[in-house]
N, C-alpha and C positions, 0 to 999 in steps of 0.2 A: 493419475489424473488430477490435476488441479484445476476447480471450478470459480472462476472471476466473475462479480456480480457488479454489475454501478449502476450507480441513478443520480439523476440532478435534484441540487436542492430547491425547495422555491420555499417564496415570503408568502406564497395564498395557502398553501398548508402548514406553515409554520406553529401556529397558535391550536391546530386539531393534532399536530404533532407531539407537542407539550403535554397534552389535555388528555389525549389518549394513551400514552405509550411512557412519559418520563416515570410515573411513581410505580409502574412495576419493575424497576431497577434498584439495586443497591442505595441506602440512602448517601453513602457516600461520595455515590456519581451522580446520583439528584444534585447532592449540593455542589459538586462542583460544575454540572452545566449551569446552575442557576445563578454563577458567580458572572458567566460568559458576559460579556457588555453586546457584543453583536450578535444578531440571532443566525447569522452565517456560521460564526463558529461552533455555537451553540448546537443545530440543525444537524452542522456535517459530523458532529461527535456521535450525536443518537442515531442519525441514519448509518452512520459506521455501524452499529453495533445491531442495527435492525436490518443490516444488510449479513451481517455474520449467521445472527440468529436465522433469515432467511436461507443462509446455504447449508447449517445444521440441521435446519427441517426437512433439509433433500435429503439427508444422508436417514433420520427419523424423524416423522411427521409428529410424535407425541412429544418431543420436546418442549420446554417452559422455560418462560426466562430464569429461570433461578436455575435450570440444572445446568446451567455452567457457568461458572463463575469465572470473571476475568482478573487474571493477578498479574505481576509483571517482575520482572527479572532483574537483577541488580540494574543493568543497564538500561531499565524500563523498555525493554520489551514486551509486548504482554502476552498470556498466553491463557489456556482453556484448562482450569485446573482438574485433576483424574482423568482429563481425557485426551487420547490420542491423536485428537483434532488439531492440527498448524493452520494459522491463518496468520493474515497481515490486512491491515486496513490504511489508507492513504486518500487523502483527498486534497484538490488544489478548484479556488475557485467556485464555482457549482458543482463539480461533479465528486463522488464519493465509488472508490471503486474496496470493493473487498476479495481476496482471494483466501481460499479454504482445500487443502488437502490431509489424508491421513498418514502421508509418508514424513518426510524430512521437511524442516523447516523452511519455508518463505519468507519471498520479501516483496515488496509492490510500491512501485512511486510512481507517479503521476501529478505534472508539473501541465499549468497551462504555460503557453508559448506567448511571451509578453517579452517588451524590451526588457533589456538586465543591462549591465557595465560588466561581460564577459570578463573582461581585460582583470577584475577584483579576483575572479576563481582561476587565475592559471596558476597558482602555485597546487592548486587542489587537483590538477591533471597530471598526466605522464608528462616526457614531453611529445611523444606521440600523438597521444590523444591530442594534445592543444595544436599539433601542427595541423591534425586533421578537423577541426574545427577554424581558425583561421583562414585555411584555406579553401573551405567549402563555398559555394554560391549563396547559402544562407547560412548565417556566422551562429543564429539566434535558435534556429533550429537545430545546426548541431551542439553547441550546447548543451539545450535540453538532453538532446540524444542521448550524450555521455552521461549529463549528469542524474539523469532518473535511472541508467545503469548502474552507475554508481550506487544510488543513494536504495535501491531493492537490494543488492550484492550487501553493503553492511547491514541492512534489516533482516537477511538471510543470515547472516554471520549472526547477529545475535548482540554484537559490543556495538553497534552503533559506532559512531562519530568518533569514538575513542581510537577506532583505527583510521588511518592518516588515510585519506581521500588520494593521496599519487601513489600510496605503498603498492597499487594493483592495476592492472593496465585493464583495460575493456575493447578493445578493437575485436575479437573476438566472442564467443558465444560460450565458451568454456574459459573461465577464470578459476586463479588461483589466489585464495585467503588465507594466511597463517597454516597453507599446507594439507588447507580444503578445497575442494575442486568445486565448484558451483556453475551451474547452466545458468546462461541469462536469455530471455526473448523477449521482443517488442511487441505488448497487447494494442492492435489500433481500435481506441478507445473512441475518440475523436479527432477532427486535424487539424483543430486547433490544441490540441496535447498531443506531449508524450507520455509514453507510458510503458514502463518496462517490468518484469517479474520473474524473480530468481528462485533458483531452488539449489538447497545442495546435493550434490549428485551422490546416487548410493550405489552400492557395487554391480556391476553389469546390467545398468539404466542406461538408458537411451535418453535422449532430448527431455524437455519439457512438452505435455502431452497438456495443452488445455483447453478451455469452452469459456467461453464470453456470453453472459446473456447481461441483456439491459434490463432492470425492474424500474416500473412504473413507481412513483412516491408514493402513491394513495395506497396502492397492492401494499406498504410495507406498515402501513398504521392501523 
């Protein structure tokens, strides 16, 4: 089971956000939110991680911010140090979604749906994919579609960006990565986003098995 959590940011909680919840973190992630210029990015960084902390409480209510430490992987990945906890964190716009399982690694993207110059990411598709995106009734939605699949599949993989954006085709729900099988499915988040979340598939699993709950901002300070 993988459990997906989001919540929107907002500016009327922002400054009880800070106040409450930044200096029991790492001083090293104190200082790097306090570098942020916009209290958007600022905001969607800490509720990332107060959205994690919140789905670790599911699994134990005695949890504390310190007993899990987030480190990150050559290819800045980041993960839950001693513990057998996968998660992935992504946020676009207001909303911050986080997903959290104990099996195999994740990945989670979520893109609001705004104009783009499609036309700049076709070498980044199959040409599959780009045919079915061009040819669709909306060019802008599928797009997204592909590329928030995309962009959970290499967050699952683990290398990020380093692997070529057309090396892998997504028309389907089962993909293949350097010879990993990976499940993808579309979490509906909102409709004005996409939002997609992978997992690598382990031996004689079935689909992606998940639960979506929405948390309130206040519930998380």
């Amino acid at each position: 089971m993988i459990s997906t959590y989001y919540t929107k940011i907002s500016a009327n909680f922002h400054n009880k956000i800070i106040e409450n919840t930044l200096s029991k973190f790492p001083m090293n992630y104190q200082n790097k939110i306090l570098k942020y210029r916009r209290w958007q990015d600022a905001q969607s960084s800490i509720v990332g991680r107060l959205l994690l902390l919140h789905g670790i409480r599911q699994l134990d209510n005695s949890i504390l911010f310190n007993d899990f430490l987030v480190k990150y992987t050559e290819y800045n990945k980041p993960y839950l140090e001693c513990s057998p906890i996968k998660f992935n964190i992504s946020h676009s716009n207001e909303i911050v979604v986080c997903s959290i399982t104990c099996k195999e690694d994740i990945g989670i993207d979520i893109e609001k749906i705004k104009p783009i110059k499609i036309h700049d990411f076709k070498e980044k598709m199959t040409k599959l994919e780009w045919e079915y995106v061009i040819k669709s009734k909306n060019t802008q939605t599928a797009f997204y579609h592909y590329w928030t699949k995309k962009e959970a599949l290499v967050k699952a993989n683990g290398k990020g960006l380093s692997i070529p954006l057309d090396s892998f085709e997504t028309i389907k729900s089962e993909v293949t990565i350097e010879n990993s099988l990976y499940f993808v499915k579309e979490l509906k988040i909102h409709n004005n986003y996409k939002c997609h979340l992978a997992i690598k598939k382990i031996l004689n699993s079935g689909g992606i098995k998940s639960s979506i709950e929405r948390i309130k901002i206040q519930d998380l300070i």
